[in-house]
DOZATI-465755 format. One record per residue: residue in one letter; x, y, z of N, C-alpha, C in turn. Coordinates in pm, whole numbers, plus 50000, padded with zeros to 5 digits. Example, Ala and Ser with C-alpha at 12.3 -4.5 7.8 and 13.67 -1.06 7.14 Angstrom:
2
a513194943150780512304955050780513204967050780s512854977550708513674989450714512905000350787
END
This chain:
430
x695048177440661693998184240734693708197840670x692438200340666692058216340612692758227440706x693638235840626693968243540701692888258940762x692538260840882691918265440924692288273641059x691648287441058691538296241150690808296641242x690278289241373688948293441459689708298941573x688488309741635688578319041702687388318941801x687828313941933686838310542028686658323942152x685958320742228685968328942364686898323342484x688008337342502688838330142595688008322942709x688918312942746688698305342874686818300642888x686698296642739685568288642750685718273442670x685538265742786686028254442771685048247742673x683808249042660682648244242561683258245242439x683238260942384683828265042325684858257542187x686258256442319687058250642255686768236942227x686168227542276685718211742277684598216142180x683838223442121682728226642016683808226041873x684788232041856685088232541758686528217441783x686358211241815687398198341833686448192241788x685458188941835684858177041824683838181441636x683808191141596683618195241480684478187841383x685498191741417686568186641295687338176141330x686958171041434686548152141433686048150541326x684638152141347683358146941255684128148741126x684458159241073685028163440977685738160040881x686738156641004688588150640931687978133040936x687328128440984687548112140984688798107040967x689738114441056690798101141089691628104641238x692398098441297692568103841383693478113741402x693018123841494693178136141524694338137741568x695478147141510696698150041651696258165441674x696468158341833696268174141880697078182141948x697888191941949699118199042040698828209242060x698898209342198698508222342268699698232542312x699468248842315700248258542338699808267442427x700718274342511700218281542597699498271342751x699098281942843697868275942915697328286242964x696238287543026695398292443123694408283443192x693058292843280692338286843352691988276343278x691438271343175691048257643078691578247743006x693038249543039694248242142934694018229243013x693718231243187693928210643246692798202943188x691418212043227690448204643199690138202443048x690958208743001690018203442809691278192342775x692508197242899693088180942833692588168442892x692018170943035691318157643051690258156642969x689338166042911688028163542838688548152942674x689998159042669689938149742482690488137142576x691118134942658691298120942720689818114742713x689058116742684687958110842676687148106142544x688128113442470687718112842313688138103542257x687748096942179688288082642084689058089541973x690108080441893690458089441803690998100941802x692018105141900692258118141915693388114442022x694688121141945695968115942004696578131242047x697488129342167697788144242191699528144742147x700098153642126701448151742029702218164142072x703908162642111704448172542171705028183841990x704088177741924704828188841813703928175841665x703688191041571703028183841441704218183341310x704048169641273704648170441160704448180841040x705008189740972704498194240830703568190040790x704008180240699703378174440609702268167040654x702288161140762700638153440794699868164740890x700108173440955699458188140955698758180141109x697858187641196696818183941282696278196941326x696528196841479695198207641540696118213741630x696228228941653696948234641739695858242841794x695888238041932695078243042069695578256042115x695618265742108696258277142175695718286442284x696178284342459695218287642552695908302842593x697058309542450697418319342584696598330142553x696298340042593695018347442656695898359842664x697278363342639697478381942638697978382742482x697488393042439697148392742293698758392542219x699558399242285700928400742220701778384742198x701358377342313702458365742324701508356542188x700068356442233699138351742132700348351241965x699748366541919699908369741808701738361541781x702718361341916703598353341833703578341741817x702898334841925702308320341851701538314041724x700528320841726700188326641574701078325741461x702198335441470702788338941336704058322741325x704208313241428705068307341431704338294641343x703208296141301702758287641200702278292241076x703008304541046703108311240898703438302940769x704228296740801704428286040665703908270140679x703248266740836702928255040812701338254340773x701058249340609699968249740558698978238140564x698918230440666698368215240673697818219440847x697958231440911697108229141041695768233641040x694958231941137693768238241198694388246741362x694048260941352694368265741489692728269341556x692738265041695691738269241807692738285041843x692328295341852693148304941947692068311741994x692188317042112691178325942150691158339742158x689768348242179689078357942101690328371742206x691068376742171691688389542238691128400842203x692018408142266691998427642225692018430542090x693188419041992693668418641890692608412341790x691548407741822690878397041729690618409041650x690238407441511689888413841406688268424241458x687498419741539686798425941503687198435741636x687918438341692688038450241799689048459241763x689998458441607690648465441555690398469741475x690468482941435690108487241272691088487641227x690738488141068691628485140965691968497940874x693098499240794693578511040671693718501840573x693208507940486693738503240336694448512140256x695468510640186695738518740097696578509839955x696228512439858696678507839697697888516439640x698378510139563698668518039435697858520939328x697608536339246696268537139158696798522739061x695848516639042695578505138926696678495238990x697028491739080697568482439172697018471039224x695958471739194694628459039273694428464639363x693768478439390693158477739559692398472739567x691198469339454690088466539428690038451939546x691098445539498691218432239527691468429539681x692548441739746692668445039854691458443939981x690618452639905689238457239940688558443539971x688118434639837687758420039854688058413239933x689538417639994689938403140086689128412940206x689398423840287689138425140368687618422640389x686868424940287685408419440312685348404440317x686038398440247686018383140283686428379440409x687188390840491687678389440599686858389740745x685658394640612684738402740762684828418540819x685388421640728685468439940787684678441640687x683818453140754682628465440734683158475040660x682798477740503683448489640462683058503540560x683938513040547683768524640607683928537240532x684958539440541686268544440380686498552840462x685928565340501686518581040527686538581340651x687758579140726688208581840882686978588040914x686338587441069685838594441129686578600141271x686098605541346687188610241463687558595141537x686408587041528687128575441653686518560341552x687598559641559687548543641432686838531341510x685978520741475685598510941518686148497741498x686308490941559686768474741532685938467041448x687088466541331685838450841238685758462041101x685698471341107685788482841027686938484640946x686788488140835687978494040746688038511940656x688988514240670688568531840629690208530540532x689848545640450691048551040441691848559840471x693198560640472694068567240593693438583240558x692988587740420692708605740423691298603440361x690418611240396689148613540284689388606340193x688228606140099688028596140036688678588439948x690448587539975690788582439874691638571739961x691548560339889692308547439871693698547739822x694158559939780695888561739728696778569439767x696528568239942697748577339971698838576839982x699428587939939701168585439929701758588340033x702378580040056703468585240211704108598540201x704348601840124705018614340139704068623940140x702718626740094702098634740101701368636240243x701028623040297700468622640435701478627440546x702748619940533703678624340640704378640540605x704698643440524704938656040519703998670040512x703258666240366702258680640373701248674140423x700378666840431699218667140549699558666540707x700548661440780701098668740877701608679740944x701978687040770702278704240817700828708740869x699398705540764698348713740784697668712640873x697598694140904697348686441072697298692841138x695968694641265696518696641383696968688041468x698098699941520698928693341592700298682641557x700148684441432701068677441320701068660141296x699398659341341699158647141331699538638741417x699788642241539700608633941600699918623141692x698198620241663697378617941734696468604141603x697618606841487696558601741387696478586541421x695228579041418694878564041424695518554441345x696498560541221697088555841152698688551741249x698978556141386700008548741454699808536841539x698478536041560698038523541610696928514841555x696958513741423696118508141343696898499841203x696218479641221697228472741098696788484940969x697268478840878697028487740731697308473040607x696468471440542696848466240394697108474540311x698298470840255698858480240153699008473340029x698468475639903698028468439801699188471839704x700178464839573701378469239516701498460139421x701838463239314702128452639167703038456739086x703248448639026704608454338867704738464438840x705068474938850704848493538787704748486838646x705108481338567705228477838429703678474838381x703138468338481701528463138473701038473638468x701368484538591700358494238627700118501038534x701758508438470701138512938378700428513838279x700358498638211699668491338089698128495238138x697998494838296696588496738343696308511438329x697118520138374697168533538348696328537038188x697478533238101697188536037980695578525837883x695278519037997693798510837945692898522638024x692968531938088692028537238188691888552938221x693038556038200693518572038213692108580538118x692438570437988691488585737916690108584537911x689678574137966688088569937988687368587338066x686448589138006685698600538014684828599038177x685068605138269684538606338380685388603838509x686508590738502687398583438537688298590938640x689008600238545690308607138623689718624138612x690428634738664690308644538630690738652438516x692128645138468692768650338343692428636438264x691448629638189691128621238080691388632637994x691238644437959691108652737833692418655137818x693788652037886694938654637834695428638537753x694598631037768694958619937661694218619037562x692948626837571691888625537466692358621837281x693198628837272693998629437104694968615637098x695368607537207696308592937209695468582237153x695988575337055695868565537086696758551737210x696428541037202697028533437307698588535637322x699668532037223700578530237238701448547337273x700248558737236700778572737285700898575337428x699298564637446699178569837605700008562937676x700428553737660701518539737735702548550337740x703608555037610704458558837623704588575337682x703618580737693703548594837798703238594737949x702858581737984702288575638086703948568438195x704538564538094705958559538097706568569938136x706658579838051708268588438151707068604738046x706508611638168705598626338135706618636038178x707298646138113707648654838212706948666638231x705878664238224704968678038218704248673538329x703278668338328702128667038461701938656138492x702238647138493701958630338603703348626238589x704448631038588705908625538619705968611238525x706808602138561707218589838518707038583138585x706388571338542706098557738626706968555338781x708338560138724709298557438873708398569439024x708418579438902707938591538991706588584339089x705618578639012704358579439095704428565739174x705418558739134705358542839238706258551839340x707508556039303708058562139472707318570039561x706378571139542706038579339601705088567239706x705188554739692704478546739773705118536039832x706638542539784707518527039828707968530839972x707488541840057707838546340206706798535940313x705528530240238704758523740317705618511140347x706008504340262706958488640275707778493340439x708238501840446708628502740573708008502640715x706758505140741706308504040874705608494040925x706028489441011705648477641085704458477541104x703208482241157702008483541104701428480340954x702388479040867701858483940701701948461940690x700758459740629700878444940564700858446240400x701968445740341702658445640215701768435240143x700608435940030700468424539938700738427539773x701258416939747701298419239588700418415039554x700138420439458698708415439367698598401839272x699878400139212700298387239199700268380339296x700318380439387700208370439500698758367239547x697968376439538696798379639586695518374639501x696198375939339695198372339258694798357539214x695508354139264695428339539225695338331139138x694508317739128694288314338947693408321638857x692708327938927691568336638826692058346138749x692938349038773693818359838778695098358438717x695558341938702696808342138687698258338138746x697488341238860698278336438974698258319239003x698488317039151698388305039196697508303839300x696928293339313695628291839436696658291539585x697638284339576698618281839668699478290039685x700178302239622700518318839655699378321839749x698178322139712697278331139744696838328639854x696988316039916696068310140010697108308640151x698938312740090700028313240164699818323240243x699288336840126699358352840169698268350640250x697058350140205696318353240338695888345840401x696618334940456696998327740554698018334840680x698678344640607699888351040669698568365840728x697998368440655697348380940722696148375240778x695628365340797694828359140910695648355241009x696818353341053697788351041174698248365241235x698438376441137698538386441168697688396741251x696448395241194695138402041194694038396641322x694588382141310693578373641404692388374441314x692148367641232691248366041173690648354141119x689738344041153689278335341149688948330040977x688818312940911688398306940837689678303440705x688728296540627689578293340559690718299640442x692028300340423692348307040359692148302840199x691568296040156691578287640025689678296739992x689028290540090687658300540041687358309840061x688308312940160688638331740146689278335939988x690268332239948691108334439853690218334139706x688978321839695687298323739632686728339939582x686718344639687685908359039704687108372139696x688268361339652688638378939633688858385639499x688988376039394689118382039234687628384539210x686918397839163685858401839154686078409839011x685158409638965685668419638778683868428038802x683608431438895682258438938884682758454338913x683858461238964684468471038961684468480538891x683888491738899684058499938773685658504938703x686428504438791687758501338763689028494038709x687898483838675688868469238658688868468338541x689728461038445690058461838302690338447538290x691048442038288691918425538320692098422438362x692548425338487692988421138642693798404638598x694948405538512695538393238514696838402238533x698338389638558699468389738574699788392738477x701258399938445702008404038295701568404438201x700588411938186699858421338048700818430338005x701968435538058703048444637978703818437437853x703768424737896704658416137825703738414937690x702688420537676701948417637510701328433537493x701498442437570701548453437503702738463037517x703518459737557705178468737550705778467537410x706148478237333706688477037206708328478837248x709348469837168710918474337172710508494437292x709958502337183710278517037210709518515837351x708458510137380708538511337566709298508137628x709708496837581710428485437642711868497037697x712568502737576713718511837633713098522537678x711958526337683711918539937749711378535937884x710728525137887710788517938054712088519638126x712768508038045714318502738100715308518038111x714878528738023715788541638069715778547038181x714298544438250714098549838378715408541738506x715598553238592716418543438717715668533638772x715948518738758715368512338832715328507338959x715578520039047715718512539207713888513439225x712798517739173711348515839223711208500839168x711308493639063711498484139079711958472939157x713098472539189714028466339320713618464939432x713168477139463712488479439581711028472439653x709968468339528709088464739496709378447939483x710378445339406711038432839404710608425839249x710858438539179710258432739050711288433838981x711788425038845712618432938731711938426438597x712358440338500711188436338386711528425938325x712728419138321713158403538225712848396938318x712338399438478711828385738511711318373038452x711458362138496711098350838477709698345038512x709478355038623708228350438715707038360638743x706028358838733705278371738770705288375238890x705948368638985705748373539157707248377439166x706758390539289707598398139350708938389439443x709938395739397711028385739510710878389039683x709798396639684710078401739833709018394839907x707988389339848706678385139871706658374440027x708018366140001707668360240138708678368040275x709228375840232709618387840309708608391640422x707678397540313706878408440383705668390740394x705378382240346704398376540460704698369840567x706438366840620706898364740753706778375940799x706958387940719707308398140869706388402940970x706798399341133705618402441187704648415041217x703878414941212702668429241251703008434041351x703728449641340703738459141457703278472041491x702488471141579701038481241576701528485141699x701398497141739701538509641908699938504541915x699868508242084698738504042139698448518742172x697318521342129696548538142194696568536842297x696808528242407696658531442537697608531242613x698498529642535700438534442594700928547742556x699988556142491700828565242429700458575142511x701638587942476701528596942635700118606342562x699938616442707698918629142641699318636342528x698118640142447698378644342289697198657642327x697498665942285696288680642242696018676342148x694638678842183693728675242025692808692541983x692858696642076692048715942099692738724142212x693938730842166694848741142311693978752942336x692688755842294691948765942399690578766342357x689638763242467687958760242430687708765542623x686898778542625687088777942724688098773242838x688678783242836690108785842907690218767642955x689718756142832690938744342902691508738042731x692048727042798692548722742700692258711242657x691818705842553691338688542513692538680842528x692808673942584693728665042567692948644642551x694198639342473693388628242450694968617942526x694118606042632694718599142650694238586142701x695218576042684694698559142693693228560742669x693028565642525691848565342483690558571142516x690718578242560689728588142636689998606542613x689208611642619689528631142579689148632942734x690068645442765689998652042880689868665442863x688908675642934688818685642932690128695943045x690988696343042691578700443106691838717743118x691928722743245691408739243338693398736943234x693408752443207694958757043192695878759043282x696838751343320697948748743424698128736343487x696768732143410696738714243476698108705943392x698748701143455699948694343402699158678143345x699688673343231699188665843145699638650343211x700658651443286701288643643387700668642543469x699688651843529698498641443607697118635343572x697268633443486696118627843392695478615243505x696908606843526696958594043595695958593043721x696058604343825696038609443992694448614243961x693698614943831692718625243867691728617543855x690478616243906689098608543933688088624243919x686758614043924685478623143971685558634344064x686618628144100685878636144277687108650644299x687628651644187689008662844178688538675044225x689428681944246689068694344241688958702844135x688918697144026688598709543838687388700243820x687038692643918685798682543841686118685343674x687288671443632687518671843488686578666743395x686478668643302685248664543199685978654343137x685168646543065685408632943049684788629542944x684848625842821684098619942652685228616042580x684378611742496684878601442389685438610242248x684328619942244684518624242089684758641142155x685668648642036685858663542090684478671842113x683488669142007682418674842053681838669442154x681558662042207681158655642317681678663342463x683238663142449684038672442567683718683942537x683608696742462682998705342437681628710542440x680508703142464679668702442501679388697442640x680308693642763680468689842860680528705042894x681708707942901682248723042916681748733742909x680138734042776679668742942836678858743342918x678278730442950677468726443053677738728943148x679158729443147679808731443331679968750643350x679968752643212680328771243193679288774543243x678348773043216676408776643233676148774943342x676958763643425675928758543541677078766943625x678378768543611679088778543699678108794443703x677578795843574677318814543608676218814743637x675268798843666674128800143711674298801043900x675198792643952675278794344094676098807144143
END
């Protein structure tokens, strides 16, 4: 059976019998069908396929002959683990229905390694159906994708969590990046750099191209390899991204995995991985013609975009001035340079591991502005509050229209700030 993603409207029984009786027509043979979960529509759509020819109902699908998994549960968390419990079986079709979680009511982060494949990153999520965005705005949209800082696609964990949190207000503690998935894009450092050194000195490209200007190739490879003057050593600039692999929010892809045959790869890597981030994501269709649209060479960035290109431009003298470096950024990544294989050992690691995202609307009150007219902005279960000074943030819960600070109420800080003075004006008018 084609393995497939559909994504219906909860507790619409049409709906789900619209896309059954589809891939009837479809599959021409008979159907197994096993259902999970229930709600209000789980009795009647099982009496409705009792009515269907060709269509057998089954307390569990074989692997290998694959069928149709019905899924009626309806709260997004239990959902998403049903979901991920068919991560490796590549022969189903899933019905699940449309949650909080479906792709288009969440926004998305991207972030790469420079010359890592974000490019490719980028591709899937548009094949995915997300709306480029790029540069955070104050309140992120669902279906949307941005990157975690201004305009760049390469942030390093250490620079976001440490020095952009010092300068943060409020030390960031409000950023969309704690309740938002993230693709995080990662390849061979050995590749990268080969990509580095195809790209670095291109005129317009980087900001320092004029410190390679006088290299030829095999200069720039090997200053690119271990610099101790101004871009560190290969180990230097991959650690600095191996802190993302850790957060449960973060979806880990290798680019070998990602790129597939066009690329080098395998159609069946590729169609594993984002198969694994359509269960994650809630994201509907096929992972095989998704996997189509994601090697693209129209990039102004892109050079080769194939697997182990180090292996035909590394000379013996890279080769040891690679291998001199400590290799725990390697390890870590799940690469080693005598590999055998172009894919990462960690790869089906990180596409079992499940997606763990904080919900903005569990998290306690956050200051987003401590003085605008003697109140205070506070932001909570998704909403900004104008709050009078002495109002305890603990009653956020107790307070309505009808309060006595008549509290102000918006979405965006200017919005509450412009409430406020409305209410300043109309106080010194009575």
């Amino acid at each position: 059976m084609q393995q497939k993603l559909h994504f219906v409207e909860a507790d619409n029984l049409n709906a789900y019998l619209d896309v059954v009786t589809g891939i009837q027509v479809d599959h021409g043979l008979p159907l197994l069908i096993h259902s999970r979960g229930s709600s209000a529509i789980s009795a009647p759509f099982e009496a409705a396929v009792n009515e269907l020819s060709n269509v057998d109902k089954v307390d569990s699908l074989d692997q290998k002959k694959g069928g149709l998994v019905v899924i009626f549960e309806n709260d997004p968390a239990l959902l998403s683990d049903l979901l991920m419990e068919y991560v490796d079986n590549h022969s189903v079709s899933i019905i699940a229905p449309i949650t909080a979680k479906y792709y288009k009511n969440i926004p998305l982060y991207l972030i790469g390694i420079p010359k890592g494949g974000t490019h490719l990153v980028m591709s899937l999520a548009a094949a995915l159906g997300y709306t480029a965005r790029c540069t955070t705005p104050e309140k992120l949209k669902g279906g949307e994708w941005y990157y975690v800082e201004y305009s760049n696609a390469h942030t390093r964990a250490k620079h976001f969590f440490v020095e952009s949190v010092y300068k943060g207000d409020f030390g960031y503690r409000n950023h969309p990046f704690n309740y938002t998935p993230v693709l995080f894009g990662y390849r061979n450092p050995a590749d990268v750099v080969t990509s580095e050194a195809n790209y670095y000195h291109k005129k317009g490209r980087t900001a320092f191209y004029n410190y390679f200007a006088h290299d030829d190739f095999d200069q720039r490879l090997m200053k690119l390899i271990d610099d101790p003057y101004l871009l560190g050593s290969i180990r230097d600039r991959i650690v600095d991204y191996i802190p993302w692999f850790d957060f449960g929010n973060v979806i880990p892809l290798s680019f070998e995995a990602l790129i597939g045959h066009k690329g080098g790869g395998n159609k069946d890597v590729q169609a594993q991985l984002i198969w694994s981030v359509q269960l994650k994501l809630h994201a509907p269709g096929d992972p095989y013609a998704l996997g189509e649209q994601v090697f693209k060479t129209d990039s102004d960035t892109f050079f080769k975009g194939q697997c182990g290109t180090y292996k035909e431009k590394f000379t013996p003298e890279h080769q040891a001035a690679f291998n001199a470096l400590p290799q725990d950024f390697m390890h870590r990544l799940g690469y080693d340079y005598e590999q055998d294989t172009v894919y990462a050992k960690r790869i089906d690691e990180y596409r079992k591991r499940p997606l763990v995202v904080d919900i903005a609307e569990e998290w306690p009150a956050i200051i987003r502005d401590n003085q605008f007219l003697q109140h205070r902005i506070i932001e909570y279960k998704g909403q900004l509050y104008g709050l009078p000074f002495g109002t305890k943030l603990t009653a956020i819960d107790e307070m309505d229209e009808h309060n006595p600070y008549h509290i102000v109420r918006g979405r965006y800080i200017d919005e509450v700030k412009a409430l406020l003075l409305k209410k300043e004006f109309d106080n010194l008018a009575e």
